[in-house]
Backbone as CSV, one residue per row, in Angstrom:
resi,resn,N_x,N_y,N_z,CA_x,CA_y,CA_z,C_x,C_y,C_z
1,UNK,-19.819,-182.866,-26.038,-21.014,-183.238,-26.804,-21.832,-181.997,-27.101
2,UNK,-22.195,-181.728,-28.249,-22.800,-180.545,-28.886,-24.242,-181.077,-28.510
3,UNK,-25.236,-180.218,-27.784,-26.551,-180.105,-27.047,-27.366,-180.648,-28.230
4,UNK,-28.223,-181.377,-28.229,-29.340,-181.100,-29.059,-30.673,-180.414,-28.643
5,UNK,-30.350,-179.798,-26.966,-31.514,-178.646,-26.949,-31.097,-177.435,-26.597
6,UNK,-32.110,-176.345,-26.072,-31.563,-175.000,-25.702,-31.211,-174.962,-24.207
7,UNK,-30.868,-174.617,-23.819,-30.462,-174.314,-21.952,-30.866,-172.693,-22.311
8,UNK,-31.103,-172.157,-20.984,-31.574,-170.744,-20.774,-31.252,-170.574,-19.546
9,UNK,-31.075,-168.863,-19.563,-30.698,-168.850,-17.708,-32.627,-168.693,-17.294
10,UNK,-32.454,-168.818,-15.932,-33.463,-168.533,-15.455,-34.076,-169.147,-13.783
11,UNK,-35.468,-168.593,-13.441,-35.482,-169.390,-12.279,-35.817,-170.682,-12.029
12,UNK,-34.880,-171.218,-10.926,-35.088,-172.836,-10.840,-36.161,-173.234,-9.718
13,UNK,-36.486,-174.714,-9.707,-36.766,-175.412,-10.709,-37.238,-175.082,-12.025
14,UNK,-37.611,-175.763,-13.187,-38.417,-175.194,-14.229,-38.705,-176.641,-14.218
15,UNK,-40.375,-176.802,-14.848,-40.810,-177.616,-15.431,-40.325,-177.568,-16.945
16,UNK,-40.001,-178.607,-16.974,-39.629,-179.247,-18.027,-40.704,-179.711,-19.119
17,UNK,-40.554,-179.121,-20.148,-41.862,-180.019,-21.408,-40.822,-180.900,-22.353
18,UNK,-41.939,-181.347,-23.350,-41.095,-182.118,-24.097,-39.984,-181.799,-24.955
19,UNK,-39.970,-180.425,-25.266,-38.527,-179.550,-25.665,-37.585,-179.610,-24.463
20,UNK,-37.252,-181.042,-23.851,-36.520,-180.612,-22.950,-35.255,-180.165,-22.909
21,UNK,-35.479,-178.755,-21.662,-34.281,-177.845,-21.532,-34.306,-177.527,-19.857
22,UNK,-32.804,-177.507,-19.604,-32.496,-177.354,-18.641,-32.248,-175.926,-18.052
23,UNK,-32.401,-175.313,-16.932,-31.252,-173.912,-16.852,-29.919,-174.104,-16.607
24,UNK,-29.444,-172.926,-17.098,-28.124,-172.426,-16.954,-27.941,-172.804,-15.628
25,UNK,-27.384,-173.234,-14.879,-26.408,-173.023,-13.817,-26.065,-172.436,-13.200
26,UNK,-26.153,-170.935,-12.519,-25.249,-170.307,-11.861,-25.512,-169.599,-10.645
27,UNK,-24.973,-168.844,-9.995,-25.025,-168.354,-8.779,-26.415,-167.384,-8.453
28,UNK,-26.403,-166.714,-9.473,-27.556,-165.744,-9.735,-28.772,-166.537,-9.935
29,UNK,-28.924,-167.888,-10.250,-30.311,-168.294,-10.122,-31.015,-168.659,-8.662
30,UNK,-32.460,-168.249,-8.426,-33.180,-168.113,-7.607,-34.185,-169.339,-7.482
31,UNK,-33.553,-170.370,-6.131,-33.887,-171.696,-5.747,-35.611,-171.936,-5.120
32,UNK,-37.032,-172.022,-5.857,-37.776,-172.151,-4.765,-38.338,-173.124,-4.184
33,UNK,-37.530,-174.349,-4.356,-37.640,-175.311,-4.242,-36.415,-175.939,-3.369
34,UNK,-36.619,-177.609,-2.673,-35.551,-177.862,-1.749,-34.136,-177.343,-2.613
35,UNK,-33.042,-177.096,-1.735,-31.403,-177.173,-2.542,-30.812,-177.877,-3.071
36,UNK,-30.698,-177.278,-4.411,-30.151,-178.324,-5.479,-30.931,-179.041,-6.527
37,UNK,-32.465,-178.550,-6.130,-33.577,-179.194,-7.047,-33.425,-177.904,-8.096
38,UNK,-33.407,-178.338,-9.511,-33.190,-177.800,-10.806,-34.290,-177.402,-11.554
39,UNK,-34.689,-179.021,-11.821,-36.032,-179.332,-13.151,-37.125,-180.191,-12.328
40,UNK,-38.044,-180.341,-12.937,-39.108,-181.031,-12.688,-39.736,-181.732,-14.234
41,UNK,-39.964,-183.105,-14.224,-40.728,-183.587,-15.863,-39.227,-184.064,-17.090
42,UNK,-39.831,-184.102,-17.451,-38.887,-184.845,-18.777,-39.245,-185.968,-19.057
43,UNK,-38.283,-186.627,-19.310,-38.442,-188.454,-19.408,-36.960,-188.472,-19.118
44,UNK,-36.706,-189.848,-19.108,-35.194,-190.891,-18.766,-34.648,-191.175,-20.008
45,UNK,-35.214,-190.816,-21.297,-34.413,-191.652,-22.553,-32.907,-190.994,-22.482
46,UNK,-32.094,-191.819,-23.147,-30.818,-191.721,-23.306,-29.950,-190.480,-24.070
47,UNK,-30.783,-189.722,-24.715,-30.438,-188.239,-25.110,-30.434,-187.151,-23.764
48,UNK,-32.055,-187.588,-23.105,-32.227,-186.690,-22.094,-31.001,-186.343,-20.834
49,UNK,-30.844,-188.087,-20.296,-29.691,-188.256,-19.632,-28.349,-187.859,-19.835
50,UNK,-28.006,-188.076,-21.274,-26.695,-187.487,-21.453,-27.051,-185.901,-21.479
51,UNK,-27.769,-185.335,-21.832,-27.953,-183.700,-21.814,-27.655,-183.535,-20.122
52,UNK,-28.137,-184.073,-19.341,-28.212,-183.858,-17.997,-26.500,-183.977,-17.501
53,UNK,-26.188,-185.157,-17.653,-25.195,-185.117,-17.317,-23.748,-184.031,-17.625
54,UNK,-23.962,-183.782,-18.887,-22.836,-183.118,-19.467,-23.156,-181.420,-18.946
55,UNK,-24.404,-181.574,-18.467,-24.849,-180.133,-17.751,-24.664,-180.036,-16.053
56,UNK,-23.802,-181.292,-15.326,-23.912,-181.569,-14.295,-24.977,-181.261,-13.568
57,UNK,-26.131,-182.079,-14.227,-27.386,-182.928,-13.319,-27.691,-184.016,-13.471
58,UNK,-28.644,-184.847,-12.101,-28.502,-185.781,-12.255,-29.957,-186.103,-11.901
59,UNK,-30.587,-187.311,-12.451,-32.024,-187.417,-11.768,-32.056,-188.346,-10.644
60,UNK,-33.024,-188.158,-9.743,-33.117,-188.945,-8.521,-34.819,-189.093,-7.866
61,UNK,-35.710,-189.253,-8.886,-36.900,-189.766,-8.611,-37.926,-189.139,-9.922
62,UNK,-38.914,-190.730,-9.822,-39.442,-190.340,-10.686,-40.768,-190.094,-10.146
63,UNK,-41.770,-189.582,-10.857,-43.640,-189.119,-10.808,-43.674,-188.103,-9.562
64,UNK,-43.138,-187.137,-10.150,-42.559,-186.841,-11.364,-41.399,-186.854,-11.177
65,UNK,-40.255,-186.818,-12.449,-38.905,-187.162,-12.561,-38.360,-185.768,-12.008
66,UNK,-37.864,-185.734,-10.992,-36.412,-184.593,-10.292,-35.121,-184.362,-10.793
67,UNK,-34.743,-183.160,-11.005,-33.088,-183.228,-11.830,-32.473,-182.341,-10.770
68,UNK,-31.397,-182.659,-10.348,-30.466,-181.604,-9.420,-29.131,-181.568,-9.333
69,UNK,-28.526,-180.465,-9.180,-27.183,-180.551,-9.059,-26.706,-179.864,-7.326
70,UNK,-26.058,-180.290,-6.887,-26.100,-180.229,-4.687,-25.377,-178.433,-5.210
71,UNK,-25.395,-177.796,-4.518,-24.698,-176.762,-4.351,-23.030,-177.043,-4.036
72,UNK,-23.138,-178.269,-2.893,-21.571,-179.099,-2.936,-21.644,-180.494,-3.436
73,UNK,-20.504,-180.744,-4.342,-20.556,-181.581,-4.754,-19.742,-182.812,-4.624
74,UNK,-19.939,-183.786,-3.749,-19.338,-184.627,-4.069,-18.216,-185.570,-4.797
75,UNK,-16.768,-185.714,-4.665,-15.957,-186.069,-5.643,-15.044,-186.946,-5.075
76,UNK,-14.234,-187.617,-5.871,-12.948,-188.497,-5.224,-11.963,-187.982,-6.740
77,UNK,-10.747,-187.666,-5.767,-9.537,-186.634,-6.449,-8.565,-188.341,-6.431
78,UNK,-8.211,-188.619,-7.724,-7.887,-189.816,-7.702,-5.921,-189.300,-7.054
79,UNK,-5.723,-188.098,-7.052,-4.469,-187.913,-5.631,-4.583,-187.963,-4.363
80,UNK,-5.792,-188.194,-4.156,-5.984,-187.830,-2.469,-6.961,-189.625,-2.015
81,UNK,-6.896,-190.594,-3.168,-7.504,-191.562,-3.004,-7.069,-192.268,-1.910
82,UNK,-7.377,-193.401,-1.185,-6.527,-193.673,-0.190,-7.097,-195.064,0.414
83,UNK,-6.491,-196.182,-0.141,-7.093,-197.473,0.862,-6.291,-197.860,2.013
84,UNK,-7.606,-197.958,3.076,-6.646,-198.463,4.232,-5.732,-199.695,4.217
85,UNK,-4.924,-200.573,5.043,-4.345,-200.922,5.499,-4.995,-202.979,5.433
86,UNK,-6.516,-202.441,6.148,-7.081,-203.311,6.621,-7.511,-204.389,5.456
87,UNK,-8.415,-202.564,4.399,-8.602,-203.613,2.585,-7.437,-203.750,2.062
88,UNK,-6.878,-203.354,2.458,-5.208,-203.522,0.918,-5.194,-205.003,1.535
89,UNK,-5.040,-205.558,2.939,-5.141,-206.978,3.494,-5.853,-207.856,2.473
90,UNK,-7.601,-207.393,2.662,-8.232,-208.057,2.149,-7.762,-208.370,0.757
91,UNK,-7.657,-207.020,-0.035,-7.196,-207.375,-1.461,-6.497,-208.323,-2.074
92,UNK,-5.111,-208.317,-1.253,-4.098,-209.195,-1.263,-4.373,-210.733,-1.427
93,UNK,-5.416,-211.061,-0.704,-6.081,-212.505,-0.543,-7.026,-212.660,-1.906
94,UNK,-7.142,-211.683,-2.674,-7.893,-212.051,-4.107,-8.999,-212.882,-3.973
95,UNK,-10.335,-211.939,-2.310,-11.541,-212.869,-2.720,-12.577,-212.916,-3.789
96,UNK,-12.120,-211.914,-4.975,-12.823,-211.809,-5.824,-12.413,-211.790,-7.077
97,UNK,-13.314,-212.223,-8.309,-13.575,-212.442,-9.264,-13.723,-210.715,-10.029
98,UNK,-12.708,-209.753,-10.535,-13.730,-208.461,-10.832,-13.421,-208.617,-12.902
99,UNK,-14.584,-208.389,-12.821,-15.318,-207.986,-14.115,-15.366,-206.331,-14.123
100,UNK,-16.093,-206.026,-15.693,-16.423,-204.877,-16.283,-17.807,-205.407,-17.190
101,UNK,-18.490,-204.623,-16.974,-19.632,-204.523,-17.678,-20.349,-206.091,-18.338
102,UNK,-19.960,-207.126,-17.263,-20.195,-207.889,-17.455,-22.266,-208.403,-16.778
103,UNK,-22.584,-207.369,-15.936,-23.514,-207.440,-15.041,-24.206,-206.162,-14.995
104,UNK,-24.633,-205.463,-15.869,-24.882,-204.442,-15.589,-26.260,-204.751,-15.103
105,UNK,-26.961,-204.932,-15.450,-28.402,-204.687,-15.235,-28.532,-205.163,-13.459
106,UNK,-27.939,-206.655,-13.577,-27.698,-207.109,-12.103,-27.019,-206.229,-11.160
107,UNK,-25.837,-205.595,-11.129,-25.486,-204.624,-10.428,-26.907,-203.635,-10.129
108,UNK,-27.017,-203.204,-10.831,-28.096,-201.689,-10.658,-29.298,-202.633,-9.583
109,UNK,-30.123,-203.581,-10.084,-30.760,-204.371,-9.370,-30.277,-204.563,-7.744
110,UNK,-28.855,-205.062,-7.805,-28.295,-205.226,-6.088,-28.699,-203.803,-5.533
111,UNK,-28.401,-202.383,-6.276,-28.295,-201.781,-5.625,-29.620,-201.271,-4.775
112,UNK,-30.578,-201.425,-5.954,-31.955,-201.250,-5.470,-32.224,-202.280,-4.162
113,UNK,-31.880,-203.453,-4.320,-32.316,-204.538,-3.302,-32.057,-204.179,-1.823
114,UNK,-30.214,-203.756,-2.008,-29.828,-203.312,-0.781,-30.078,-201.951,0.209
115,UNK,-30.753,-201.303,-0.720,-31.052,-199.875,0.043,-32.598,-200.221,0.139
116,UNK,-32.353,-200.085,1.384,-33.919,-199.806,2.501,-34.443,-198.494,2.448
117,UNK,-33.549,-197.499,2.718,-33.663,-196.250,3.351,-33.731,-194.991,1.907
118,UNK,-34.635,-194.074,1.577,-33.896,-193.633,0.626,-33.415,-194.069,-1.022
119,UNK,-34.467,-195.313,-1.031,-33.969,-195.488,-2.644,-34.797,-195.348,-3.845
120,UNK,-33.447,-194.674,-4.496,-34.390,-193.652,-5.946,-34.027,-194.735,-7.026
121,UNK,-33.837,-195.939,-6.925,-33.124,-197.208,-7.832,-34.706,-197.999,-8.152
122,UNK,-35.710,-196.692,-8.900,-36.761,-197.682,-8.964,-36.901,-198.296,-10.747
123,UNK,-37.650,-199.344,-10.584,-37.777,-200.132,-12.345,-37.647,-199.325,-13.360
124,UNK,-37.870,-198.255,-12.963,-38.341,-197.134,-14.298,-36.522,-196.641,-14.379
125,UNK,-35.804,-196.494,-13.443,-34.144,-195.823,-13.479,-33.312,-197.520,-14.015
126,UNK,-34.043,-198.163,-13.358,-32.848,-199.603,-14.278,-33.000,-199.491,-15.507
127,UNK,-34.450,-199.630,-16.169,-34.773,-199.595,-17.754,-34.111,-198.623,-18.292
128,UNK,-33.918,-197.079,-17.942,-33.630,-196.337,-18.718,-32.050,-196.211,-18.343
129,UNK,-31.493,-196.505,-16.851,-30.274,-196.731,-17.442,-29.142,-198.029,-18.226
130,UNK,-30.141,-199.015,-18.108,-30.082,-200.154,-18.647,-29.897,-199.988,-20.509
131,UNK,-30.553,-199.276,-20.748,-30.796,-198.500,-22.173,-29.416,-197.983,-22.250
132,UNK,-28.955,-196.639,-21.255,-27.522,-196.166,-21.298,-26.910,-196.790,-21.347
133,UNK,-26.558,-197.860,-20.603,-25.359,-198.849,-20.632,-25.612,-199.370,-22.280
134,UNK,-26.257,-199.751,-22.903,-26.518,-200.500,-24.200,-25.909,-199.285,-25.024
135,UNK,-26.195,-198.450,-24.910,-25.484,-197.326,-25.743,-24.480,-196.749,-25.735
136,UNK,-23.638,-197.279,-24.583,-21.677,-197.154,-24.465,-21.601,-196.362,-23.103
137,UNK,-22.503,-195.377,-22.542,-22.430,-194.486,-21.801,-22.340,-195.261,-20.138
138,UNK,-23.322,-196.197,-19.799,-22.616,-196.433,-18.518,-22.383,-197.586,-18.376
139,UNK,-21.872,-198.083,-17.471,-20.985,-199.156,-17.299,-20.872,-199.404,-15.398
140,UNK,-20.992,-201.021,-15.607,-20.133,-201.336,-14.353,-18.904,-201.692,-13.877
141,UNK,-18.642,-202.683,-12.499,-17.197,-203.346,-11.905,-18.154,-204.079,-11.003
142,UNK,-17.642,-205.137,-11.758,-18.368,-206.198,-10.637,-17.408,-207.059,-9.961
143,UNK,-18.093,-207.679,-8.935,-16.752,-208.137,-8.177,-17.886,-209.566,-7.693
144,UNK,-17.538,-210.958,-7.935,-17.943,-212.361,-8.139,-17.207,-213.257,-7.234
145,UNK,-17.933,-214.305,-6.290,-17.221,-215.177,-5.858,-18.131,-216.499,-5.565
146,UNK,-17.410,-217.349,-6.012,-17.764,-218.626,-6.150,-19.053,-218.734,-7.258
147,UNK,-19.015,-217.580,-8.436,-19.638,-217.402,-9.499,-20.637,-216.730,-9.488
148,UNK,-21.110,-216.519,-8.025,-21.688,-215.037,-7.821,-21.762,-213.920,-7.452
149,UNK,-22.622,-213.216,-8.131,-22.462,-211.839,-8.004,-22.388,-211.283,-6.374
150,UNK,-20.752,-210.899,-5.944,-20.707,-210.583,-4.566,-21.235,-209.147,-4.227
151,UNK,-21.372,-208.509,-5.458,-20.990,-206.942,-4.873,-21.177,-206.407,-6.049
152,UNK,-20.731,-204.523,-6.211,-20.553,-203.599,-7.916,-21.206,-202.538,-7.308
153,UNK,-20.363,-201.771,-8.336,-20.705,-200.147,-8.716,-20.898,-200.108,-9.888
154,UNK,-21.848,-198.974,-10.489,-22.480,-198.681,-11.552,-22.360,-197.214,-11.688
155,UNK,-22.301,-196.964,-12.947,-22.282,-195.074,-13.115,-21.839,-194.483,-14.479
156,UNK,-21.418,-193.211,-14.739,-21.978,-192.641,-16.357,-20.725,-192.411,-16.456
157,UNK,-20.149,-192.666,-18.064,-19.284,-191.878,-18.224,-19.103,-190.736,-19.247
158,UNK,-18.467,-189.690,-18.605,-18.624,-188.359,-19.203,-17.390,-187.218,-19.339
159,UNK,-17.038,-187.492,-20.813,-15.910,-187.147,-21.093,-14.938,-187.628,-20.397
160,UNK,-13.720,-187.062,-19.566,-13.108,-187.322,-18.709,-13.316,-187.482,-16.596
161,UNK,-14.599,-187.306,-16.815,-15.243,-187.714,-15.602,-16.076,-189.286,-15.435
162,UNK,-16.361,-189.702,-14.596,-16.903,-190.569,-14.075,-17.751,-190.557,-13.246
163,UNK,-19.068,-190.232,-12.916,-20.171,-190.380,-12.151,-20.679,-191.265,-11.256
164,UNK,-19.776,-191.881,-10.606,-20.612,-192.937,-9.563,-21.698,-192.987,-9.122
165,UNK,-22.797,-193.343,-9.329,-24.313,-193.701,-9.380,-24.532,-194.040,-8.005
166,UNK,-24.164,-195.557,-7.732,-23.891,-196.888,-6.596,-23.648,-197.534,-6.359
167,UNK,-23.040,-198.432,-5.468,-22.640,-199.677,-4.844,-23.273,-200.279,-4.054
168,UNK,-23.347,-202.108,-4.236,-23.621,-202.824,-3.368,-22.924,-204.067,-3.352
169,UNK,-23.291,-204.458,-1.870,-22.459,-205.752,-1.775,-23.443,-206.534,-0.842
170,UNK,-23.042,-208.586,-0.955,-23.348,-208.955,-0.860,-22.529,-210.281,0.409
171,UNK,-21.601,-209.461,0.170,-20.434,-210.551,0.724,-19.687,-209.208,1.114
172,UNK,-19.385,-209.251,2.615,-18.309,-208.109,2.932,-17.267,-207.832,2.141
173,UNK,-17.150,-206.303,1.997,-15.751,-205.943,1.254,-15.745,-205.884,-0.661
174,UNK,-17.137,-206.464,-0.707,-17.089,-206.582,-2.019,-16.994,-204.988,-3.056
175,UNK,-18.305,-204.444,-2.301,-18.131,-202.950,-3.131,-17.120,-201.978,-2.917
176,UNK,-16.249,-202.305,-1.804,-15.252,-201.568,-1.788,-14.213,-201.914,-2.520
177,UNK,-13.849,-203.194,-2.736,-12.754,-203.924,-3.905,-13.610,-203.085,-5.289
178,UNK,-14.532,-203.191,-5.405,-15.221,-202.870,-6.667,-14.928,-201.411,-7.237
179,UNK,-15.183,-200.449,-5.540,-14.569,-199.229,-5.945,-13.146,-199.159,-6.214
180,UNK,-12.035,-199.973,-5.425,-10.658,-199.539,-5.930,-10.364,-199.886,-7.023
181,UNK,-10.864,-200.775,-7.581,-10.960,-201.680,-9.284,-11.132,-200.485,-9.803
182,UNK,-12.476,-199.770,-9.780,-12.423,-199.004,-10.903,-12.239,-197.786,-11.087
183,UNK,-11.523,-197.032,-9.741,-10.223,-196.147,-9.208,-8.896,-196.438,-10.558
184,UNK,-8.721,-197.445,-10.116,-7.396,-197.963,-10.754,-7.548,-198.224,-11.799
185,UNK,-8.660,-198.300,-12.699,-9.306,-198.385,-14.279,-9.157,-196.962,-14.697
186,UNK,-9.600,-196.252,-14.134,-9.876,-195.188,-14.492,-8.802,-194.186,-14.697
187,UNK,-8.338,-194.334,-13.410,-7.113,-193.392,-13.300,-5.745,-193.757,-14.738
188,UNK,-5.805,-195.217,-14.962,-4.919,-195.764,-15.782,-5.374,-195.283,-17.009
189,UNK,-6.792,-195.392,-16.618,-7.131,-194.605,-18.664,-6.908,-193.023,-18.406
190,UNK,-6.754,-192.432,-18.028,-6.800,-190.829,-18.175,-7.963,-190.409,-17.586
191,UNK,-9.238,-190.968,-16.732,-9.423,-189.675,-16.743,-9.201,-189.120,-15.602
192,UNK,-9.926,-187.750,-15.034,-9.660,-187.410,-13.983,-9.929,-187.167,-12.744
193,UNK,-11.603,-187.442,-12.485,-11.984,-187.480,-10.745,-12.900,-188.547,-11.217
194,UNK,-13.481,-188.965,-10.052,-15.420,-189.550,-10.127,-16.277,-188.458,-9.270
195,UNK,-17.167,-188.294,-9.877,-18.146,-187.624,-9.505,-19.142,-188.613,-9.010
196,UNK,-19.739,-188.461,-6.883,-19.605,-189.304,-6.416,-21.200,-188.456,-5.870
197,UNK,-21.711,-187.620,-6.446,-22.792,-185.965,-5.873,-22.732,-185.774,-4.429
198,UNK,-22.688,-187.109,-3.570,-22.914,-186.654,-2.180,-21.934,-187.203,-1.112
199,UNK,-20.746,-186.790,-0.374,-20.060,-187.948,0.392,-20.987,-188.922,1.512
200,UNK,-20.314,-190.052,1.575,-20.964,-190.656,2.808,-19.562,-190.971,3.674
201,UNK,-20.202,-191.847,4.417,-18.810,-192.254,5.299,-17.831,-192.745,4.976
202,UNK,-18.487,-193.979,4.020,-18.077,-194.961,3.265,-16.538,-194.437,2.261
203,UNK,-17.624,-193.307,1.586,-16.727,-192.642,0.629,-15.377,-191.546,1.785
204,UNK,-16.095,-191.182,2.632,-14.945,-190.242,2.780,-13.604,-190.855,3.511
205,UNK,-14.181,-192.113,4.003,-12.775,-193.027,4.181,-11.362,-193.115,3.104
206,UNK,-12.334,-193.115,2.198,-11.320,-193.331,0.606,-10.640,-192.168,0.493
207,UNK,-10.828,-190.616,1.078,-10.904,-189.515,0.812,-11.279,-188.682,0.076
208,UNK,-12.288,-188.528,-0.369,-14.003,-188.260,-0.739,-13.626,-186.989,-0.540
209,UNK,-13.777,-185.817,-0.920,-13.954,-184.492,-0.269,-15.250,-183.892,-1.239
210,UNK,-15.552,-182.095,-0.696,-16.615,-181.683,-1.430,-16.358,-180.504,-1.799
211,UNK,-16.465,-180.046,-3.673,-16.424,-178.540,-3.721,-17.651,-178.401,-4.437
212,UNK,-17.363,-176.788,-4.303,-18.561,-176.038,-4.754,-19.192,-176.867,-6.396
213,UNK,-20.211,-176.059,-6.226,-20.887,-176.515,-7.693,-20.654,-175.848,-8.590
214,UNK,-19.793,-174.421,-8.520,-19.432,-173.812,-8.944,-17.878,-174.562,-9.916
215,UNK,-17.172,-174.622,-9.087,-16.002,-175.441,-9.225,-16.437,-176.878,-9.959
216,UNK,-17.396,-177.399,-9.662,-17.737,-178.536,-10.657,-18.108,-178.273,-11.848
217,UNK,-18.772,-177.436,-11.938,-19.183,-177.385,-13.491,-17.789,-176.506,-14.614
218,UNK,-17.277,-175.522,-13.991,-15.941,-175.065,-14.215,-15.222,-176.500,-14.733
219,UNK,-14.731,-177.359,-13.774,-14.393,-178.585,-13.856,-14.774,-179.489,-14.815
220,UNK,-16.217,-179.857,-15.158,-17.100,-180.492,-16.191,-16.726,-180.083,-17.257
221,UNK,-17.044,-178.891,-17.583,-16.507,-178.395,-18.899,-15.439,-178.634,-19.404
222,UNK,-14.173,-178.260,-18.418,-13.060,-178.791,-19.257,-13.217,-180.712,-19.447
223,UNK,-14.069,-181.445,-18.804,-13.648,-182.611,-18.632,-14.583,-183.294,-20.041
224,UNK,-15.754,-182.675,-20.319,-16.440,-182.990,-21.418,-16.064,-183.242,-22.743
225,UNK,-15.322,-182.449,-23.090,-14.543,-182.190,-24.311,-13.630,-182.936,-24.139
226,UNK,-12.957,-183.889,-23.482,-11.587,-185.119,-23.761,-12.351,-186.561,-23.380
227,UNK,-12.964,-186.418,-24.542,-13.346,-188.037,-24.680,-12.511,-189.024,-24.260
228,UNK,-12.821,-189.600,-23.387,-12.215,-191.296,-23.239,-12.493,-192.555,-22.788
229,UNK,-12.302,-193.199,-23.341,-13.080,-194.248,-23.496,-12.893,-195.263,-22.336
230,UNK,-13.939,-196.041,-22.063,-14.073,-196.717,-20.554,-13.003,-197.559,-21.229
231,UNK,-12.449,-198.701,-19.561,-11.364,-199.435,-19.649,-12.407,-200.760,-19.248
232,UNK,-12.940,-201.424,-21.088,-14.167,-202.562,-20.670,-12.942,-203.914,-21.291
């Protein structure tokens, strides 16, 4: 995707005005702020976001709005993916119903509901990614039983990457069926990792690993430029 603003190298964070522009990226920039914090300001509209993303950043709170990319980054290498034993069980028994982008707004909502600790899933990030999803860019996997919503993951797609946002569930096992669903979507369409920013436990069960940010954006680039289209 050809920018519609300027990027510049320089020191990070930068406040952001309404020409919003991000910095360059790289090793040589000078952090004075927590690690991995970028920008400060902008807005959430759907230009802004895709600029962010295709620049591997991501926002994670608003008043004011935060943009960051981790120094390590978070990923699932769809060769090194790996379900145990215990879900392939569960799977087998087909307790769920899975959809695509049938729930978006509701997904993003579970996810806010279910996180106590730590959650940047506030009204102002549903609306504006609620907006993204309306505009092709993100998308869910929902996973339904007995006609409701059990579980789902939500997240961006970008070029040949995939951004996993979040998951929740409501009924054991649900967001994890949800993640291998759209493992196996993904991988079948071409592309080539999910970008997941931070491992947890959860994830590194699946085999989750972390490289540099260096290596991600290296990575991004080539992945930007091979458009492909979600499997809705």
């Amino acid at each position: 995707m050809k920018s519609p603003f300027s990027q510049r190298h320089g020191v990070v964070p930068v406040l952001l005005t309404e020409a919003l522009e991000f910095p360059v990226l790289d090793d040589r920039a000078i952090e004075l702020g927590p690690p991995g914090l970028v920008a400060l300001g902008g807005d959430l509209s759907v230009d802004h976001l895709l600029l962010a993303y295709h620049s591997g950043i991501f926002p994670w709170s608003v008043d004011p709005i935060t943009w960051w990319s981790p120094h390590q980054r978070g990923i699932i290498e769809f060769s090194r993916f790996h379900v145990g034993q215990t879900l392939r069980r569960v799977m087998r028994q087909k307790p769920f119903e899975v959809s695509v982008d049938k729930a978006f707004r509701e997904v993003m909502e579970g996810c806010a509901q279910t996180r106590t600790i730590g959650n940047w899933i506030s009204p102002q990030f549903i609306d504006a990614y609620t907006e993204l999803h309306k505009a092709g860019h993100a998308h869910s996997v929902e996973c339904w039983q007995d006609g409701q919503l059990a579980g789902g993951i939500y997240g961006v797609a970008c070029g040949s990457v995939f951004a996993a946002e979040s998951m929740f569930y409501r009924v054991s096992n649900a967001s994890k069926v949800a993640l291998v669903s759209l493992v196996e979507m993904l991988r079948a369409s071409g592309f080539v990792f999910i970008d997941i920013q931070m491992v947890t436990p959860t994830t590194t069960s699946f085999g989750a690993s972390e490289i540099t940010r260096r290596e991600y954006l290296t990575r991004l680039r080539m992945s930007v430029s091979q458009f492909i289209k979600f499997p809705v």
